[in-house]
KOLZAVO-640403 format. One record per residue: x, y, z of N, C-alpha, C in turn. Coordinates in steps of 0.05 Angstrom, whole numbers, plus 5000, padded with zeros to 4 digits. Example, Ala and Ser with C-alpha at 12.3 -4.5 7.8 and 13.67 -1.06 7.14 Angstrom:
# residues 2
526448865156524649105156526449345156525749555142527349795143525850015157
***
This chain:
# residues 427
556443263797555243063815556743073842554843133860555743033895556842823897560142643899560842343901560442333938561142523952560642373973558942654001558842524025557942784044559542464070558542644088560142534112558742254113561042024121560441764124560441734147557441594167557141484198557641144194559641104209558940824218559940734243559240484249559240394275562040354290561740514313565040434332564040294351567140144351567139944372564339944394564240224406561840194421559540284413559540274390556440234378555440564375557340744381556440964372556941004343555541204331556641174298558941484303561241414282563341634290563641704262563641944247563542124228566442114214566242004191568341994172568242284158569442444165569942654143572342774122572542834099574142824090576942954103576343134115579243274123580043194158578742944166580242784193583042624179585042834200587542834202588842564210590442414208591542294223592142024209593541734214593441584200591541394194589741374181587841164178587840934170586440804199585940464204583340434203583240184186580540034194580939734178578939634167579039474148576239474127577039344101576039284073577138954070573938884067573538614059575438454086575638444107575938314121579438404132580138554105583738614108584138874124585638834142587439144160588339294131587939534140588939724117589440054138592340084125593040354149594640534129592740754119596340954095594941234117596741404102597841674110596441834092595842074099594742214084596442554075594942674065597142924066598443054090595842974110595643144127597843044145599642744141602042694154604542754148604342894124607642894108608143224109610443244111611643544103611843644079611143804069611043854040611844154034613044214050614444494032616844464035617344554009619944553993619944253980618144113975618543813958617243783936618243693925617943543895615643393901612843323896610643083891610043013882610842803874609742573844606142603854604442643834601742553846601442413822600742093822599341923801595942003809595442033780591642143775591442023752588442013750586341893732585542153709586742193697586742423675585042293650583442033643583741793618581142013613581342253606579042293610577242323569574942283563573942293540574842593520575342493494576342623475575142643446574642883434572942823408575643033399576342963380577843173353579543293369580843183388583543273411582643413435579343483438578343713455576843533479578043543494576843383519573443463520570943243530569443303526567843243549569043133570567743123599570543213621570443373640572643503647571643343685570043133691569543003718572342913729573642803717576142703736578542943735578643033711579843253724579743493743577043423748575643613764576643573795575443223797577043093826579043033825581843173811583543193834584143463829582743653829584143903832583843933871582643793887582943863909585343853925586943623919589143403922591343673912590843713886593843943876593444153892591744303895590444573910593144443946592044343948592644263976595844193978596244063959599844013961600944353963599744533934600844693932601144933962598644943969598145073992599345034013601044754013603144694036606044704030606144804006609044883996610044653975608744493968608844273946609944413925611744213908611344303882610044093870608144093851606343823842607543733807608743513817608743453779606243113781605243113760603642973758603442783737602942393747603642193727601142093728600542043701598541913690598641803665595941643654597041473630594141623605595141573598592241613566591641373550589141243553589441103528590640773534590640643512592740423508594140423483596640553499598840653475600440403454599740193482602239923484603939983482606040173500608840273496610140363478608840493469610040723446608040953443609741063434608441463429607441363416604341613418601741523402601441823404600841993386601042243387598442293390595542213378592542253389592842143420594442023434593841983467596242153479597642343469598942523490596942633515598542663527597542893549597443113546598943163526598743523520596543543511594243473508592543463497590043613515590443373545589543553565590643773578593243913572594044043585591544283589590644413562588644653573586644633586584944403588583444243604583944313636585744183642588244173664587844603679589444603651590044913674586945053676585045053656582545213660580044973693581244823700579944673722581944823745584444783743585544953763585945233763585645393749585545693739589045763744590145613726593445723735594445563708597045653699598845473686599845283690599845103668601744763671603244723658605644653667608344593652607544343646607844283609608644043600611343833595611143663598614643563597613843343584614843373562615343063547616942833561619642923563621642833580622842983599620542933631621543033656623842973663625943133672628743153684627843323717629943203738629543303763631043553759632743613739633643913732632844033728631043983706628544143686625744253715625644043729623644063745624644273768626644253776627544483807627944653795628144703766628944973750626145263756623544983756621445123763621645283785619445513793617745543807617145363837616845433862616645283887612945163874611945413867609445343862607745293828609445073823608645053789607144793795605444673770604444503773606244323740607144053744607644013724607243773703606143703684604243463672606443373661607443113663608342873649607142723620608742653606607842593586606942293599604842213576603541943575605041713597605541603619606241443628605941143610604841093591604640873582605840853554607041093541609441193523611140953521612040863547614240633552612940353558613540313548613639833561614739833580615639943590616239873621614939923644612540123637610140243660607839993662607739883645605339703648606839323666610039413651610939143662612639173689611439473701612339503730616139463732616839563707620339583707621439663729623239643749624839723771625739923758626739873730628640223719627540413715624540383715622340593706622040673734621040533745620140693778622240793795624940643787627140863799627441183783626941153756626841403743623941603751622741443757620141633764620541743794621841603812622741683838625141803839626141883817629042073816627842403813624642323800623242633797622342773820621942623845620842803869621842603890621142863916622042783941619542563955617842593951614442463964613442373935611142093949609142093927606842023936605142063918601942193931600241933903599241833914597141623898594541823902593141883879590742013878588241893858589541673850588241483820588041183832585441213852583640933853583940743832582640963815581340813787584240603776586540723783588740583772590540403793588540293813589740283834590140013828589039883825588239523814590239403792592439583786594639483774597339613776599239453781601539433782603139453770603539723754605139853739607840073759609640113744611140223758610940543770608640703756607040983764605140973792603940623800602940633815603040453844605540203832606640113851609440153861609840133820613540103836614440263845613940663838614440783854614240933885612540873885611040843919612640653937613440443927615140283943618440413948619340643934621640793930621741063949618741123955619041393969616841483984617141624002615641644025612341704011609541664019608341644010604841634021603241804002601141894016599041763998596141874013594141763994593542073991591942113965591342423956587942463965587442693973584442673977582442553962582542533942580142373923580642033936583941973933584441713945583141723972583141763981582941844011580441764016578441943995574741934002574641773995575241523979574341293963575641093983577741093998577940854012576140804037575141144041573341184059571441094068570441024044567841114026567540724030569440554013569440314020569940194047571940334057571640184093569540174101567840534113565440394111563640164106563440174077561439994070562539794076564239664067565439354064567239254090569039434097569539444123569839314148567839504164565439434188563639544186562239514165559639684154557239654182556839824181553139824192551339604185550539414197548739164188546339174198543739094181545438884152546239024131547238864115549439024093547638864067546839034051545438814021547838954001547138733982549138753957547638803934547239013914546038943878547338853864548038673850550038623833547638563814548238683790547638713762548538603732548438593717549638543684548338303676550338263649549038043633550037753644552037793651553437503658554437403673554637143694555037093722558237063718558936893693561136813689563337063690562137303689564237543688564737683720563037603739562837663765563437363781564337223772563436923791565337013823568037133823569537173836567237373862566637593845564737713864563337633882561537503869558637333881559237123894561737023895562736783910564036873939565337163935566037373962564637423980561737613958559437713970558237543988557337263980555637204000556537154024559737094031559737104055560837384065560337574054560837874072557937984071554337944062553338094054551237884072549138044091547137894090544337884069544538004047542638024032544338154006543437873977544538013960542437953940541738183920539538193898541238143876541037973862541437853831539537923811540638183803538638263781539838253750538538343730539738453693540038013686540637993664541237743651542437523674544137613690545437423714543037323735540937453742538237353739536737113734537437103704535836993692537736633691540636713692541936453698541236273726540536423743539936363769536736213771534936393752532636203746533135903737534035973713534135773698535835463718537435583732539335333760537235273768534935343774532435233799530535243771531535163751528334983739526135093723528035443724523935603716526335703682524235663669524835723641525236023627525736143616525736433620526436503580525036303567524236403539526836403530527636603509529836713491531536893508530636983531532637063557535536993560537137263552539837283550540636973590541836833592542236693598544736493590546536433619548636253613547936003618546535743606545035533614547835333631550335373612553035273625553435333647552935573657554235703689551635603709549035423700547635353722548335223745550435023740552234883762553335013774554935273767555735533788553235593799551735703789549435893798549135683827548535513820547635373841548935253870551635213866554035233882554535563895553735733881553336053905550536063920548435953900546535913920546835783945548135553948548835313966550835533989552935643973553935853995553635994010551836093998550336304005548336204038545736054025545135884048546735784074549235794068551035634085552235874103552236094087553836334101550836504122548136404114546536564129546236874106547336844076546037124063543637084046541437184044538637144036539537184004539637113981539037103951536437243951536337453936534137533922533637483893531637393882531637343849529237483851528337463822526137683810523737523816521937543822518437433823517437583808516937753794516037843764517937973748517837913727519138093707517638203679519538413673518438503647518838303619516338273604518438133572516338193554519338183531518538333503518638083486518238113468518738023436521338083419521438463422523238603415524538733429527238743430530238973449530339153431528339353438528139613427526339843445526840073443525640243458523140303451521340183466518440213461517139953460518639753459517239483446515039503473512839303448511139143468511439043490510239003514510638863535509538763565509738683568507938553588509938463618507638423641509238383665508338133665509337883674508837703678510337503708509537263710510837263737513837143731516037023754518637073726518336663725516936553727515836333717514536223691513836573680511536453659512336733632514536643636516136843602515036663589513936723565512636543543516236493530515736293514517936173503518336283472516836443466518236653445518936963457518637003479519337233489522637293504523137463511525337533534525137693562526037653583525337783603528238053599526838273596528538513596528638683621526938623642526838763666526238653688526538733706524938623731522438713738519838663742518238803756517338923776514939093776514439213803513739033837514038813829513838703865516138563862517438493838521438513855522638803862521038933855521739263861520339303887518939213900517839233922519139133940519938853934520838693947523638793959525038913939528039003932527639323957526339393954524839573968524939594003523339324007522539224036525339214046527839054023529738964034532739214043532339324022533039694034532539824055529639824058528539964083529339814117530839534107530539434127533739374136534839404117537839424115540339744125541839724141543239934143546040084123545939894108548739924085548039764055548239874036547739824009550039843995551439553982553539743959551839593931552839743906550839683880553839673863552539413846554339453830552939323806552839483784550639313766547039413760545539413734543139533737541539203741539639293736536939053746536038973711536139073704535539043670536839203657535439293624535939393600535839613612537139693626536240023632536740313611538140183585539340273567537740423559534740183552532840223526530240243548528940493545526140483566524140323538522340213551521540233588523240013598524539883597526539753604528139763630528040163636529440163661528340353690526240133678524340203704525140063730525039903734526239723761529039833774531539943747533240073770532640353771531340463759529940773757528740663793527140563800525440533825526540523845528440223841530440133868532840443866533440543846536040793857534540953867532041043860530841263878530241243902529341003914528540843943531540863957533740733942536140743954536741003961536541243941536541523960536041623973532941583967531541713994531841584017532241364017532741224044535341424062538041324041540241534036539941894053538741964040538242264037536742254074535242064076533142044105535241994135537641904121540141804135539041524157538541364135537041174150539640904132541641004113542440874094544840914085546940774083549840824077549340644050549840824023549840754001553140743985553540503972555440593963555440503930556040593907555640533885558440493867559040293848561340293825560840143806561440243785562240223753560840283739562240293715560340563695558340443687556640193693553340213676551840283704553340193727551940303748552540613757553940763749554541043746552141183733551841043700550641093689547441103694546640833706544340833711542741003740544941023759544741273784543941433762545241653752544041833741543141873720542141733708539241703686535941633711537441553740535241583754534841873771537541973770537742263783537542223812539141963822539041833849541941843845542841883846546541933847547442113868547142353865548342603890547342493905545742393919544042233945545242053957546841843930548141643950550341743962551241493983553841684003556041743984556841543968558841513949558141423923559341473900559141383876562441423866562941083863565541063854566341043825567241233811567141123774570640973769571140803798573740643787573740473769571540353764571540133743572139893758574439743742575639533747576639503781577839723783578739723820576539733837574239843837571539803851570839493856570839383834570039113820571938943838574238903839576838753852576138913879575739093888575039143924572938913923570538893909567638763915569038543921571338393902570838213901573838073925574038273940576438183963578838153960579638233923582338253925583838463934586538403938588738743950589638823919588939003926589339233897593439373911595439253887597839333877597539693896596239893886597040193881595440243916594440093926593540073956595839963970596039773974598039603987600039673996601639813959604239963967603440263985601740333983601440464009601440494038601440254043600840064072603139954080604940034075608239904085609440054110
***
């Protein structure tokens, strides 16, 4: 999958100025309203040094044999590049949740062959890295750390851990977004110890968010998706005042009906969170961002692939039914409001997109969002894995500008907090 191509957005004088990945120099702008300024490789000296690079290695495993090789894939650009400037790369990451102790199914040696057949070279494993063991190497070795999360002291951000992890190299290089949103000693505390870069994958993803969230291109709409408001409240309480248009689609939907009065059957629904629902509405109004809810939806009988079903308007779900989708003139609608908008971030599907026909509405809206995208009429930006997932089960993914699979750290950008493994970057 394509995660990103060049990002346009608006400068000061209104010309749009070309984010590309390999512009040199220190980068400023802002995310969610906050100044944000790190360094990239392209500022540090790197031959003859030692580089911690923290990465996102958590990658899927059947019978010890890695079985999707995507994140190891993004950061082979990041090691390629240290090494090519005289780096030596040893590399920290975690597997798993060990809860501080050796877990021998979540070693890292596990990925090691993984590892070297993505970079086409050998990787030194080290159970227990020594800065002796390490200069003993090669100028140009690459070298894998055992499990960072082996110890109780990585997750409780120990000072004795991050001094020991900063006794292994001269520089450190953050290249794990995904792990950026917590404050462990691999991703804060040692960064605060030693001079310190963002890694190209880091790099495209903060990019990728300034843009959008930033000083995005306006108007800016929001998708936010899932079953439950109560699990986003922080979001949707952000969003409306950074977004002038935000669509409330999937079960969170149907809570928002139900706050204004319309009944919605056996419809997954929080009837408790209607007093929220309705207090973001109120915000929302107040901030000038338009709410979109569904005007038709799909509903079944049965949550199964194939069930019966009918479109109805989202007023008149019979009261033994469920609404499992959105329909085609909230897809229209969702539509109009794309075409008319300059910046999109998604986070979340519109329904069941699990079980067809179910995931027809974000099947429609991700393809509209591309082509818009692809027409360069549209700065798309996408995160977390059902919305990962549902980009490409629509085959609207390579299209958008960005597709972030941070998870949880995507989620905390939406929602305006400062992410720990960012911050310490910014000193």
């Amino acid at each position: 999958m394509r995660l990103a191509r060049k990002l346009t957005v608006p400068s000061p004088k209104g010309k749009g100025r070309v984010l590309t990945k390999r512009a040199v120099g220190r980068k400023e702008g802002q995310i969610m309203g906050k100044s944000m300024a790190w360094k990239t490789m392209d500022d540090v000296v790197l031959a003859g040094k030692v580089v911690l690079v923290r990465v996102d290695i958590n990658v899927p495993m059947d019978g010890g044999v890695v079985t999707d090789t995507t994140r190891i894939d993004k950061i082979v650009p990041t090691i390629r590049d240290i090494l090519a400037r005289g780096g030596k790369v040893v590399l920290l990451a975690h597997y798993g949740r060990p809860k501080g102790k050796p877990v021998a199914e979540m070693s890292l040696r596990l990925v090691q062959h993984a590892l070297e057949a993505a970079l086409a070279r050998g990787v030194t494993f080290m159970e227990r890295p020594s800065r002796a063991a390490i200069d003993a190497l090669p100028q140009d070795s690459v070298v894998l750390a055992e499990n960072t999360r082996f110890s109780p002291m990585e997750e409780a951000n120990d000072p004795q851990m991050s001094q020991f992890l900063a006794s292994l190299g001269d520089v450190f290089c953050n290249d794990a977004f995904s792990a950026a949103h917590r404050a462990h000693a691999s991703t804060e505390g040692v960064a605060k110890l030693l001079p310190n870069f963002a890694g190209r994958l880091m790099e495209e993803e903060l990019r990728a968010l300034e843009a959008a969230l930033g000083a995005p291109a306006r108007p800016v709409v929001a998708v936010v998706g899932g079953a439950k408001v109560s699990t986003k409240l922080e979001l949707l309480g952000n969003l409306v005042s950074k977004v002038d248009h935000l669509v409330i689609g999937g079960g969170m939907a149907n809570t928002f009906l139900v706050a204004q009065g319309v009944e919605v059957g056996k419809s997954l629904a929080e009837r408790d969170m209607a007093p929220t629902a309705l207090e973001i509405l109120a915000k929302a109004k107040s901030a000038g961002c338009v709410i979109h809810l569904p005007v038709d939806v799909v509903v079944a009988r049965e949550f199964k692939a194939g069930a019966d079903n009918s479109t109805v308007k989202a007023g008149a779900c019979p009261a033994d039914a469920m609404i499992l989708d959105a329909g085609p003139a909230t897809v229209a609608e969702i539509v109009k409001v794309f075409e008319a908008c300059k910046t999109l971030i998604w986070n979340g599907p519109l329904g069941a997109f699990e079980i067809a026909p179910f995931d027809k509405a974000t099947v429609a809206a991700a393809r509209a969002a591309a082509r818009l995208t692809k027409a360069g009429k549209l700065i798309s930006v996408a995160g977390g894995g059902d919305t990962v997932a549902a980009l490409n089960q629509a085959g609207a993914a390579d299209d958008f500008t960005f597709i972030s699979t941070a998870g949880g750290a995507f989620l905390e950008w939406m929602e305006g907090k400062t992410l720990p493994g960012v911050a310490a970057l910014m000193g």
